[in-house]
C-alpha positions, 0 to 999 in steps of 0.5 A: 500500500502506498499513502498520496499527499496531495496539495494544489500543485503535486502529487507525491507518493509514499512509499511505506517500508519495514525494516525488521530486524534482530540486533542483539549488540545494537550493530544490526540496528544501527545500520538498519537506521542508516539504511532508513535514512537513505530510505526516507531522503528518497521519499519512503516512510519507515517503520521498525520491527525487533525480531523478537519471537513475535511474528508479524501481523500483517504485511499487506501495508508496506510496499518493501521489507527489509530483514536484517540480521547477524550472523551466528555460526555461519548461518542465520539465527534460528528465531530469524528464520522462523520469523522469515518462514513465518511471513505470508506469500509476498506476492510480488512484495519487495524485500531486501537483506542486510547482514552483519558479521565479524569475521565471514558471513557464511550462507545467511544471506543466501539463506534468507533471500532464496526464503523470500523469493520462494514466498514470490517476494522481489528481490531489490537488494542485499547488503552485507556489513561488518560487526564486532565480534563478541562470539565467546569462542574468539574472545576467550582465545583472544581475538575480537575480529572486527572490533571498530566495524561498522566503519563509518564507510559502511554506514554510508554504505548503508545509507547508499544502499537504501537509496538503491533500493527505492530506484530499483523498486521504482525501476522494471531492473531486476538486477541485484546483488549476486549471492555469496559464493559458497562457503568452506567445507569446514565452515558448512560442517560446524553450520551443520554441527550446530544444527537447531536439532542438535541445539535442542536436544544436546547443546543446550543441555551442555549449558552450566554455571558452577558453585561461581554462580551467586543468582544475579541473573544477568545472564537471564536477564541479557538472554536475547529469546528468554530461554532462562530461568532461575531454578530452586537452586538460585542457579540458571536453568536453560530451555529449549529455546536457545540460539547458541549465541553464548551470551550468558557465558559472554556476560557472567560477571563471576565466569561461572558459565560454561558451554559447548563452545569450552568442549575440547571437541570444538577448539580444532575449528575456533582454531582454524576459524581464527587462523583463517579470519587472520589470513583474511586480512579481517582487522582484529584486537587481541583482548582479554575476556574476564568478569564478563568483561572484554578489555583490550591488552 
């Protein structure tokens, strides 16, 4: 649907937008800002969507949506792509995509456009951007990747992009971005050892927090799908809803927390995906993570 303001001597049209996105840093939301002001210096009216567990109600009021996301373990987050599947046939619907990562991007976007064409949705865009990668794995190593991203270059960036995006709906130009290439074979086997499955009837079990634990609950408090809650013991308790973002290890001021990503199992590939991230030249900062706390050294 699109609004018209008239007045004696014009006529313009308003073409309405949503961005709906999962920030969990406040990067993501950040560049989705950007991309609104480029598209609102372009003539659109904008509206905002946290991706939060909660589907959309109806998407027959604007003219494009936009999915905006990080990037978890090479692929999108589990509630991101619920939301994304949860969304009615487009219907010939504009869409973009904007994602953030620290160190590769994987198949996330690919991932999620090839979700929105198959609803008939127009793809008219698709932006990817780095963000500071606060992943726990790294940074108990040592190494936040991407630590000053978004640069200022990439928020113009994102601001070009949304200028992009009204031309190319306002166009007959079906060109867009090319999909990412394909990722490593390492990198496809932890997508698929991180699998929701696994997640649900493993990993999320692996979750515990030692006699450190004192009951503050910031770890409840900071989980982004509110998979916690205290049990009688005054310790956390994990449920079935858990992305494997590690954010309550990430923020536990006591490092009473531990998890899958401490399994010996796993240091092989935090290893080659630290070397391989080095080798690409990704800007990092070697830094020391205690106390819930991240401090450059």
């Amino acid at each position: 649907m699109s609004l018209i303001l008239m007045d004696k001597t014009n006529f313009m049209e308003i073409k309405k937008v949503l961005i709906a996105s999962f920030s969990q840093t406040g990067s993501t939301l950040k560049v989705g800002e950007e991309i609104a002001q480029g598209l609102q210096s372009s003539g659109c009216e904008v509206g905002f969507h946290l991706i939060n567990g909660k589907p959309l109600l109806n998407t027959d009021d604007f003219d494009i949506i936009g999915i905006g996301t990080p990037v978890y373990a090479f692929r999108p987050p589990y509630h991101v792509m619920d939301f994304v599947n949860g969304l009615p046939d487009l219907k010939g619907k504009s869409f973009f995509v904007f994602v953030l990562h620290g160190t590769h991007p994987g198949n996330t976007g690919n991932v999620i456009r090839k979700c929105l064409r198959k609803k008939h949705g127009r793809d008219v865009g698709y932006l990817r951007s780095h963000g500071p990668d606060y992943f726990v794995g790294y940074l108990k190593r040592g190494y936040l990747f991407s630590p000053d991203a978004p640069t200022k270059f990439e928020y113009e960036s994102a601001y070009r992009f949304g200028r992009l995006v009204v031309r190319r709906f306002e166009s007959d130009i079906h060109e867009t971005e090319r999909y990412d290439f394909f990722t490593s074979l390492v990198y496809a086997i932890e997508r698929f050892n991180l699998s929701r499955i696994g997640t649900k009837l493993l990993y999320t079990k692996m979750f515990k927090a030692d006699d450190k634990c004192d009951g503050c609950e910031i770890c409840i408090k900071k989980c982004p799908t509110h998979n916690m809650v205290m049990g009688i013991d005054k310790r956390p308790v994990w449920n079935n809803n858990c992305l494997l973002c590690a954010t309550c290890e990430l923020k536990c001021p006591r490092d009473a927390i531990t998890s899958v990503y401490d399994w010996g199992l796993f240091a092989p590939f935090l290893n080659y995906n630290i070397r391989k991230a080095i080798e690409k030249k990704i800007p990092y900062v070697k830094v020391r993570h205690s106390g819930g706390k991240t401090v450059k050294e």
